[in-house]
TORKOL-4160 file (C-alpha; in steps of 0.2 Angstrom, whole numbers, padded with zeros to 4 digits, m for minus):
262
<pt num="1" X="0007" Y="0023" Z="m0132"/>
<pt num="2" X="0016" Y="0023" Z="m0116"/>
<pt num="3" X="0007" Y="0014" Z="m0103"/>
<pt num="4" X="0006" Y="0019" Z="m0088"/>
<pt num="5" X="0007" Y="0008" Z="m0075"/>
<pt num="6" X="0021" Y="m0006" Z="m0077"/>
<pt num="7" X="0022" Y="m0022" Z="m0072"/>
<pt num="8" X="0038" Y="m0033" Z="m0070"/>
<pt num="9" X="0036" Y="m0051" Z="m0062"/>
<pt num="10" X="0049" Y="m0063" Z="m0054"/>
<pt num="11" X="0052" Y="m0074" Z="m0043"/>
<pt num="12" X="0035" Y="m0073" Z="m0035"/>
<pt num="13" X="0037" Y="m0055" Z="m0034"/>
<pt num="14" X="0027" Y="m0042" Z="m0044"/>
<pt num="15" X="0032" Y="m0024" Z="m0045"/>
<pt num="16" X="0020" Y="m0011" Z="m0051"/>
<pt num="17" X="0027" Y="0005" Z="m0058"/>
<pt num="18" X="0018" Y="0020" Z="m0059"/>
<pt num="19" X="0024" Y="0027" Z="m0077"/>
<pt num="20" X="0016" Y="0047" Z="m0078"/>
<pt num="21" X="0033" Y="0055" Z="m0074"/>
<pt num="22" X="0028" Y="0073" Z="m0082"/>
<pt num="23" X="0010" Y="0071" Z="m0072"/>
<pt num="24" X="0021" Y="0067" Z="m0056"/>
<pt num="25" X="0011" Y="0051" Z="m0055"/>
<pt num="26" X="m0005" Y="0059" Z="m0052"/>
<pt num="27" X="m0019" Y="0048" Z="m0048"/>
<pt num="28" X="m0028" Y="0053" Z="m0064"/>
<pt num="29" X="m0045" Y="0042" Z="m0070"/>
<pt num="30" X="m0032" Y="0031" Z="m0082"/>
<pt num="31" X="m0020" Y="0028" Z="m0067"/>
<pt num="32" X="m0034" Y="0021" Z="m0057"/>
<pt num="33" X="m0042" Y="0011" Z="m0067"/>
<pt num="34" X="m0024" Y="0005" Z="m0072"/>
<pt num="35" X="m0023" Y="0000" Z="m0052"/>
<pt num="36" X="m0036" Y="m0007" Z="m0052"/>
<pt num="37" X="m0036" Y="m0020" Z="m0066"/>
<pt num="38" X="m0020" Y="m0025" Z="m0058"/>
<pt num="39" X="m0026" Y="m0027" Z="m0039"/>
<pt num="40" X="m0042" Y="m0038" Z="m0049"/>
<pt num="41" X="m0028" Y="m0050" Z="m0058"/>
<pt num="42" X="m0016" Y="m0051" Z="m0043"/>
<pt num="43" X="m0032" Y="m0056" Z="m0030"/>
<pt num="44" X="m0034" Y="m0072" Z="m0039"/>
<pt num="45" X="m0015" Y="m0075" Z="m0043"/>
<pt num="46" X="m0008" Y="m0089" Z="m0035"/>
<pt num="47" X="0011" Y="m0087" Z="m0040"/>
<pt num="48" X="0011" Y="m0069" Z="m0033"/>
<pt num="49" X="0019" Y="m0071" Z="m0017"/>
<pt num="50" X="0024" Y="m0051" Z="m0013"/>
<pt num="51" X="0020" Y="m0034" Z="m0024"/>
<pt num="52" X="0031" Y="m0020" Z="m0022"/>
<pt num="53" X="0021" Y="m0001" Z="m0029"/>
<pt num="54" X="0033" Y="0013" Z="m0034"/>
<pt num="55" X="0036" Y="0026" Z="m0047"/>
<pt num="56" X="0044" Y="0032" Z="m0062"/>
<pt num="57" X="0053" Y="0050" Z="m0061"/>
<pt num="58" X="0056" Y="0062" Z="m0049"/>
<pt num="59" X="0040" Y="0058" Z="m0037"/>
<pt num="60" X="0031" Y="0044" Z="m0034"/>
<pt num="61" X="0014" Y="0051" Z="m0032"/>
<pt num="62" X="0007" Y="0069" Z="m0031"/>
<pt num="63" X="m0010" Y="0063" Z="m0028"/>
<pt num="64" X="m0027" Y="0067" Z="m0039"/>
<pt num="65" X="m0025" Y="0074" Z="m0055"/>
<pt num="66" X="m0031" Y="0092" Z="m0050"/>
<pt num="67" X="m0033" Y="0098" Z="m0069"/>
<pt num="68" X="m0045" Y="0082" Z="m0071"/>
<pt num="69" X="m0056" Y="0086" Z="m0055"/>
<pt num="70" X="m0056" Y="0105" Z="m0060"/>
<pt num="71" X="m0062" Y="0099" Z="m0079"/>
<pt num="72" X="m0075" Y="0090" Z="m0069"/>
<pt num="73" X="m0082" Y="0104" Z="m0062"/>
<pt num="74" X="m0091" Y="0106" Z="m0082"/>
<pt num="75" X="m0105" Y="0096" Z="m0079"/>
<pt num="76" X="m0121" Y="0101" Z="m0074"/>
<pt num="77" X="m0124" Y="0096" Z="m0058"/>
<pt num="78" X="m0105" Y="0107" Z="m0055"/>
<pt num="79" X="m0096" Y="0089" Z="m0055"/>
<pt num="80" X="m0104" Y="0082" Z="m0039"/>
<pt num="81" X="m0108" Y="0065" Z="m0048"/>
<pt num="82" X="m0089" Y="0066" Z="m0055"/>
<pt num="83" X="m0082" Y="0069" Z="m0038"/>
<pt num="84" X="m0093" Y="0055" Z="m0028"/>
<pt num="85" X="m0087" Y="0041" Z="m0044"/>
<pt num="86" X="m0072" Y="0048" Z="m0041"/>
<pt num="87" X="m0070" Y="0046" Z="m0022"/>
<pt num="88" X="m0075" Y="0030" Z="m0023"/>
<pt num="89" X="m0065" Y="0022" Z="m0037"/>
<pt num="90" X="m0048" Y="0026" Z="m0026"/>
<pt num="91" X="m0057" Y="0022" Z="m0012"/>
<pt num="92" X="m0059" Y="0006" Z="m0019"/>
<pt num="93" X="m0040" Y="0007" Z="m0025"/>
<pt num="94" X="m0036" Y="0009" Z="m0007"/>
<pt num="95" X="m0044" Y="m0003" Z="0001"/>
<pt num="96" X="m0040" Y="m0016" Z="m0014"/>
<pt num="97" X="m0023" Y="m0014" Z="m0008"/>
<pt num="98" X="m0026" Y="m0020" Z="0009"/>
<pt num="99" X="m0036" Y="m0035" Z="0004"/>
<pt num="100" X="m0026" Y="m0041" Z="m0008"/>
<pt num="101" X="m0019" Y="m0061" Z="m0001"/>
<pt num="102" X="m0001" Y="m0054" Z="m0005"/>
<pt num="103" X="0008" Y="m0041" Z="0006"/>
<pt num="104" X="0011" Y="m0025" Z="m0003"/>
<pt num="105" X="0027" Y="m0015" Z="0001"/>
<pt num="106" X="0029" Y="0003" Z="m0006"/>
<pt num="107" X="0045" Y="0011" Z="m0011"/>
<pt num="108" X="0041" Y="0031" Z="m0012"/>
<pt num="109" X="0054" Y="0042" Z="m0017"/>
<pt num="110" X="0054" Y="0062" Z="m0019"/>
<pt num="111" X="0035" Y="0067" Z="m0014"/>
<pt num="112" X="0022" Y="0056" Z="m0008"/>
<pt num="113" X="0006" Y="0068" Z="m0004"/>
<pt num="114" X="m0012" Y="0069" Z="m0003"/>
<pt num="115" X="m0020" Y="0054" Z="m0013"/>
<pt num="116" X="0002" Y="0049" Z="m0013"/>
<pt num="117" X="0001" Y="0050" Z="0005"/>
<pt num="118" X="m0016" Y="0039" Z="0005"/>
<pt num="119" X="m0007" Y="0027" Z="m0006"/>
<pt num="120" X="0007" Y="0023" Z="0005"/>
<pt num="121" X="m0002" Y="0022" Z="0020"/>
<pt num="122" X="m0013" Y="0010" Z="0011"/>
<pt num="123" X="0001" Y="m0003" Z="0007"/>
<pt num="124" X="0006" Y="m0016" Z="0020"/>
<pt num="125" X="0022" Y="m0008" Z="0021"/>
<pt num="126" X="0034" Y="0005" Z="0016"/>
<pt num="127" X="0052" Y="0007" Z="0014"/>
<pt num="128" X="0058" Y="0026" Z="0006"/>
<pt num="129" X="0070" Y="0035" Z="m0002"/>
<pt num="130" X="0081" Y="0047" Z="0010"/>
<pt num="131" X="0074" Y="0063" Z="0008"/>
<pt num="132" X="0057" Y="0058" Z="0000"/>
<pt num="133" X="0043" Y="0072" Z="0010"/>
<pt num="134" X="0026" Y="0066" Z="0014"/>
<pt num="135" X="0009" Y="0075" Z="0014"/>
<pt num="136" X="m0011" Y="0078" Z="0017"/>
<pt num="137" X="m0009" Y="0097" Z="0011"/>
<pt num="138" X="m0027" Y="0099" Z="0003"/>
<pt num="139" X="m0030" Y="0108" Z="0014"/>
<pt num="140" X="m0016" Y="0124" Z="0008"/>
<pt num="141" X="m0028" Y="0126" Z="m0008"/>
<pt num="142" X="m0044" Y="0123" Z="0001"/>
<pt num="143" X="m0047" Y="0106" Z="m0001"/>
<pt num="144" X="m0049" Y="0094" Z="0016"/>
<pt num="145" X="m0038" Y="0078" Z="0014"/>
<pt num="146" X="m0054" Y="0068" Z="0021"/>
<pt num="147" X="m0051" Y="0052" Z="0012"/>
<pt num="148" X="m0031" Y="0050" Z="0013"/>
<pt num="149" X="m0036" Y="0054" Z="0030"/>
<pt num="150" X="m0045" Y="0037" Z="0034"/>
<pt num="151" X="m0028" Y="0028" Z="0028"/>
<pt num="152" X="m0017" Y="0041" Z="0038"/>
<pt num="153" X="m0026" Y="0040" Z="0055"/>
<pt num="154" X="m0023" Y="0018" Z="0054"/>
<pt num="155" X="m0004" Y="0021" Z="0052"/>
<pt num="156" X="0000" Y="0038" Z="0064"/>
<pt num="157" X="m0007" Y="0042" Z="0079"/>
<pt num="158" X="m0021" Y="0056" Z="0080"/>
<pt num="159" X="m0013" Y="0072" Z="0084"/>
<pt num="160" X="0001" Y="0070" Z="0074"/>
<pt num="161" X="m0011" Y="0066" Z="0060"/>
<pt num="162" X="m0021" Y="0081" Z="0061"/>
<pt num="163" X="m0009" Y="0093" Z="0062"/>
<pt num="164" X="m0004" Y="0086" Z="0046"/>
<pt num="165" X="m0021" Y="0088" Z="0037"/>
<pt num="166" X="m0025" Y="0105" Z="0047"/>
<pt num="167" X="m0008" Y="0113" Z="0042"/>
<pt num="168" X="m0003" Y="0106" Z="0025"/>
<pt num="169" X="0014" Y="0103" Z="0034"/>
<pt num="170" X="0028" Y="0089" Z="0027"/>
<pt num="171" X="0036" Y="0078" Z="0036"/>
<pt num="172" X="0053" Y="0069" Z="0030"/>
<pt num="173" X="0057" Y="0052" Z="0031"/>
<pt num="174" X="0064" Y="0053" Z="0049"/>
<pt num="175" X="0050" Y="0059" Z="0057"/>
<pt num="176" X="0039" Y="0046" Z="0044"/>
<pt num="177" X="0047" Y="0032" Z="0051"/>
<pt num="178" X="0046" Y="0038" Z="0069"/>
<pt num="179" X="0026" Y="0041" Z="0065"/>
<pt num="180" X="0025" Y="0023" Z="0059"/>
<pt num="181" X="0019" Y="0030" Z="0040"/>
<pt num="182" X="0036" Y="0020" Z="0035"/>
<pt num="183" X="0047" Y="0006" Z="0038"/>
<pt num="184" X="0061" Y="0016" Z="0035"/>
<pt num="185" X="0072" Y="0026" Z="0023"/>
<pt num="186" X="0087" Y="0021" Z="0014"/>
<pt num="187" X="0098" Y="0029" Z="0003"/>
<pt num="188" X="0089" Y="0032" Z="m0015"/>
<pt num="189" X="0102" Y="0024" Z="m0026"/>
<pt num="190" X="0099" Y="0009" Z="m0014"/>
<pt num="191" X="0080" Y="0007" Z="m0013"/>
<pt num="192" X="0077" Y="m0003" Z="m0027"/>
<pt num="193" X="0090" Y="m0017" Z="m0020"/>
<pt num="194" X="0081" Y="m0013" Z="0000"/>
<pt num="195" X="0063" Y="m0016" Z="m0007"/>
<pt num="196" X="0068" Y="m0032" Z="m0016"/>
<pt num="197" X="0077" Y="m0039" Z="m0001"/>
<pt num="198" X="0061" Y="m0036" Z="0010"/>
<pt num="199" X="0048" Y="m0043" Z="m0006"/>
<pt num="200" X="0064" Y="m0058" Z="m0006"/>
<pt num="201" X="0061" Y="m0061" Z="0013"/>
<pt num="202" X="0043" Y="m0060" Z="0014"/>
<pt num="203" X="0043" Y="m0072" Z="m0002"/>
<pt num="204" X="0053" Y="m0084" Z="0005"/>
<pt num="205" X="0040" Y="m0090" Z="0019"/>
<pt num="206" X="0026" Y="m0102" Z="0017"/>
<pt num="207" X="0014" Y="m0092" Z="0007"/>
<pt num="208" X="m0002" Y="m0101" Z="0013"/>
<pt num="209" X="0003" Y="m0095" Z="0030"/>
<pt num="210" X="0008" Y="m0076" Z="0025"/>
<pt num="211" X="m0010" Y="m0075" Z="0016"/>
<pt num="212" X="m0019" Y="m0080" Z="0029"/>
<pt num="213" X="m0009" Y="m0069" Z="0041"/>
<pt num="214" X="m0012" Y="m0054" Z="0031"/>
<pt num="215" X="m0031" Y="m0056" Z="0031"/>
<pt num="216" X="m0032" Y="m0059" Z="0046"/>
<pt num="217" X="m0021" Y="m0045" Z="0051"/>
<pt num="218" X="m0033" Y="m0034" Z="0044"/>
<pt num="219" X="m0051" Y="m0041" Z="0052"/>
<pt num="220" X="m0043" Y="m0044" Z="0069"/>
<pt num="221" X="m0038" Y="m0024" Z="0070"/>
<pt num="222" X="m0055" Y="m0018" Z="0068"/>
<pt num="223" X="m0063" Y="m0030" Z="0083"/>
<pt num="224" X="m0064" Y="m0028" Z="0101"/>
<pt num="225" X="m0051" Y="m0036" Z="0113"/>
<pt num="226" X="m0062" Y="m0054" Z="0116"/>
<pt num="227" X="m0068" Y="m0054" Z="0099"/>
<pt num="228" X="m0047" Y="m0051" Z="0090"/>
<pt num="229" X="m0042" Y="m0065" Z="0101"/>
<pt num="230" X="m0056" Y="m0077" Z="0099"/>
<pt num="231" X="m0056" Y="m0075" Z="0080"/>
<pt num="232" X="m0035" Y="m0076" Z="0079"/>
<pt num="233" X="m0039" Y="m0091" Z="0090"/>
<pt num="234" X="m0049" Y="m0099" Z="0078"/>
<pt num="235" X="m0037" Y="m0094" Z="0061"/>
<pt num="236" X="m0020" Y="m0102" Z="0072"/>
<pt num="237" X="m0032" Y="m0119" Z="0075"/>
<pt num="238" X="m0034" Y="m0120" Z="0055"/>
<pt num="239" X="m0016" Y="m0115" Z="0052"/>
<pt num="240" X="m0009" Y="m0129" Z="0063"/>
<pt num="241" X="m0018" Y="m0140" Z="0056"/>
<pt num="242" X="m0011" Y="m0139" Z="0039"/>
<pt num="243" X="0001" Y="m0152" Z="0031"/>
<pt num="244" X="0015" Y="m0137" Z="0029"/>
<pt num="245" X="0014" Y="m0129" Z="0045"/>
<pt num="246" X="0018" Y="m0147" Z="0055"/>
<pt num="247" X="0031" Y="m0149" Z="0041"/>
<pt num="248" X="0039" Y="m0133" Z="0046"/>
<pt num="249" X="0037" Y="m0137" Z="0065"/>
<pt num="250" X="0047" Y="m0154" Z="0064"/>
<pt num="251" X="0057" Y="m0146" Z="0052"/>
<pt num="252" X="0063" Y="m0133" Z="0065"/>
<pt num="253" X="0062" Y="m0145" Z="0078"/>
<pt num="254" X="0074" Y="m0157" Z="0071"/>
<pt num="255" X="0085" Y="m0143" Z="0064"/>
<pt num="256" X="0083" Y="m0145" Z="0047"/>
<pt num="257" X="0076" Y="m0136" Z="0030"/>
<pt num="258" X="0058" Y="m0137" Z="0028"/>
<pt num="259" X="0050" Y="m0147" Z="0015"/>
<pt num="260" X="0036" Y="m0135" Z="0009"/>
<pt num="261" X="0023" Y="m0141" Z="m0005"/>
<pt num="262" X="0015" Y="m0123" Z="m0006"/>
């Protein structure tokens, strides 16, 4: 049996491949649970440095499986049980993402929307495929794209995100990266090699350092003025005081390669 979600590991980096080409990637019940197993066993890797998310065929995630949520619907209750599980597994997926210790970089190509949409707007960062379109369009067969929407409006600035849910609309990779959904687009017979450069670089710093900047990335954001700069405070005080990071001080200082432990 095929499996569908791939995973490839090297050099601290681990790349996880959505693999439902005919099922455009869909974020079906076995795709999340798939993602999630691997956001459980990455959370307490320590070798993991950088994870890179992208897909197999010609998109790299149409969001929920529609024939799945529609073959929900057969239960008694009409599938409201079905739908709140479901809401909440990829909700979970989501936010798994954002809290795993390693930076997540995804690499879209061909569509990205709904629950796709969410996805990439879930990762740490994104670089795409020239071409690749991006959307919230739940709304073009009657269903609000309220949870991507809560991963949308913490990446694109209000209006233009709710013309996007209110309309269905795409947008391409140019107007992506000018929202901030992406890093940017490269050419897709290059994106692979783009990606791994970026995973490579990120890879490459003190990994202590990047972990704790990405947690904390993620709390300050949330906080009022005072309370991001007291609590960044505190996080830099515990980061100088490491071995490491006066090793990479002197290091800089006396113009030469750092001799990292971590």
């Amino acid at each position: 049996m095929t499996e569908i979600l791939l995973r490839e590991d090297a050099g601290g980096i681990a790349t996880l491949t959505l693999n439902a080409p005919e099922r455009l990637n869909a974020l079906s019940d076995a795709m999340l649970a798939a993602l999630q197993a691997q956001i459980d066993a990455l959370a307490g890797d320590r070798e993991t440095r950088v994870v890179i998310l992208k897909g197999n065929g010609k998109a790299f995630c149409a969001g929920h499986d529609l024939k799945e949520m529609q073959q929900g619907r057969q239960a008694e209750d009409g599938g409201r049980a079905y739908f709140a599980d479901l809401f909440a597994r990829c909700a979970s997926v989501m936010t798994g993402l954002m809290r795993l210790p390693q930076p997540v970089i995804a690499a879209p190509h061909g569509i990205a929307t709904a629950a796709g949409c969410q996805l990439v707007a879930s990762c740490d960062m994104a670089i795409a495929a020239e071409g690749t379109r991006f959307g919230v369009n739940g709304v073009n067969i009657g269903l609000f794209c309220s949870t991507p929407m809560v991963a949308l409006t913490r990446n694109i600035p209000r209006k233009q995100a709710f013309e996007m849910l209110t309309t269905g609309a795409f947008i391409d990779t140019d107007r992506a990266t000018a929202l901030g959904l992406i890093n940017r687009a490269v050419p897709h017979d290059s994106l692979d090699q783009e990606t791994r450069a970026l995973a490579e670089t990120v890879a490459g710093k003190l990994n202590p350092a990047v972990r704790i900047g990405k947690r904390t990335f993620y709390e300050q954001i949330e906080m009022g003025i005072s309370d991001a700069y007291a609590h960044a405070g505190d996080v830099m005080v515990e980061n100088m005081l490491w071995r490491d990071t006066d090793e990479g001080i002197s290091a800089f200082l006396e113009k030469r390669p750092p001799d990292w432990q971590a």
